[in-house]
C-alpha positions in Angstrom: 129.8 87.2 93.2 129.4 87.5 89.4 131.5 85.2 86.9 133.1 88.3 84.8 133.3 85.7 82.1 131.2 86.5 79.3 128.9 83.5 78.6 126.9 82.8 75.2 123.6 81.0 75.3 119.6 80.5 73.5 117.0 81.7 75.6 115.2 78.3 75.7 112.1 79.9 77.4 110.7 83.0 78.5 107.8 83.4 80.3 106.9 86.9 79.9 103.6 87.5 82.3 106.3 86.4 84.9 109.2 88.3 83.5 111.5 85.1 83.2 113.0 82.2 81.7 115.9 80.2 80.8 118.9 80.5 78.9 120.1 76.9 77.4 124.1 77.7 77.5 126.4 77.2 74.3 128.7 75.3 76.9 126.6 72.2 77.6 125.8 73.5 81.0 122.7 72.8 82.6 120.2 75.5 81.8 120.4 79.0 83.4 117.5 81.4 84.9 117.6 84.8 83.5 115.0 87.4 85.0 113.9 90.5 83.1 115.7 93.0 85.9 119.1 91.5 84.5 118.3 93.1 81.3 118.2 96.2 81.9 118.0 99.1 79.0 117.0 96.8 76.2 115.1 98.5 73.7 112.6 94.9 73.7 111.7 92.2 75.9 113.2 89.1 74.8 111.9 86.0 73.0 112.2 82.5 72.9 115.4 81.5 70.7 117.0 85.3 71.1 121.2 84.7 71.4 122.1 86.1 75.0 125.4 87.2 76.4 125.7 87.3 80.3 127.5 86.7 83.4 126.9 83.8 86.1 126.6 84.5 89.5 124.9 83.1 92.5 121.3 83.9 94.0 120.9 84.1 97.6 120.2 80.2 97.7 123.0 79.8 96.1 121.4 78.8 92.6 123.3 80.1 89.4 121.4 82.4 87.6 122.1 85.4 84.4 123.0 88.6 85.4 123.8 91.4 83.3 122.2 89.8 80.4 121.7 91.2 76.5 120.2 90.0 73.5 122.4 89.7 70.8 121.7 92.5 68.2 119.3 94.6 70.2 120.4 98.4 71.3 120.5 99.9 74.3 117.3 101.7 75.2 118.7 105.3 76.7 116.0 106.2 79.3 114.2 109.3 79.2 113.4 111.1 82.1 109.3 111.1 82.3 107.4 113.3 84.5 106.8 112.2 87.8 103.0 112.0 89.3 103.4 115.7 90.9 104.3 117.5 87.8 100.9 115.5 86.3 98.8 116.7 88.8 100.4 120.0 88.9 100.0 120.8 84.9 95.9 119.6 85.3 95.6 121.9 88.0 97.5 125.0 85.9 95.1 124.0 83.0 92.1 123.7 84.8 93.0 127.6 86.2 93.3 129.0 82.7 90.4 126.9 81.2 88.6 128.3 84.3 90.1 132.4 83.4 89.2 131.8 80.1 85.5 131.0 80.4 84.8 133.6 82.9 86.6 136.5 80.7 83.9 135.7 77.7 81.2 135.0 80.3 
């Protein structure tokens, strides 16, 4: 269960080939893991030394870690809805019909 208390930290480091890091809290607290999935919608991946707001809550060892985490003063990324593999394959296969029409009409 997630801590609904706001928290305020530095992320101390961030490995990002491994999509995490840790958070060094403004509390004192001993440092805090943060993975990328808690930061979801963020227009960037975050740095060392980016201010992040999140909540606490426990991992299914029962380790604290972040969870829906931020970086201060970086938007929201809205997601936009990308063609999924069928519709690719689908519009190379319409092209490759009319490419085909049009070469045999001015053959």
């Amino acid at each position: 269960m997630a801590d609904t208390t706001i928290q305020k930290g530095v992320l101390k480091t961030w490995k990002d080939d491994r999509g995490f890091g840790f958070i060094q809290p403004d509390n004192g607290d001993k440092d805090i893991f943060v993975h990328i999935s808690s930061l979801k919608g963020m227009a960037r991946r975050p740095v060392r030394g980016d201010v992040m707001f999140y909540e606490v809550a426990r991992d299914t060892g029962g380790k604290l870690k972040a969870v829906n985490a931020r970086i201060d003063g970086v938007e929201y990324q809205e997601k936009t809805a990308r063609p999924g593999k069928v519709w690719l394959w689908v519009l190379a296969a319409v092209l490759g019909l009319i490419s085909a029409a049009v070469a045999a009409y001015f053959l």
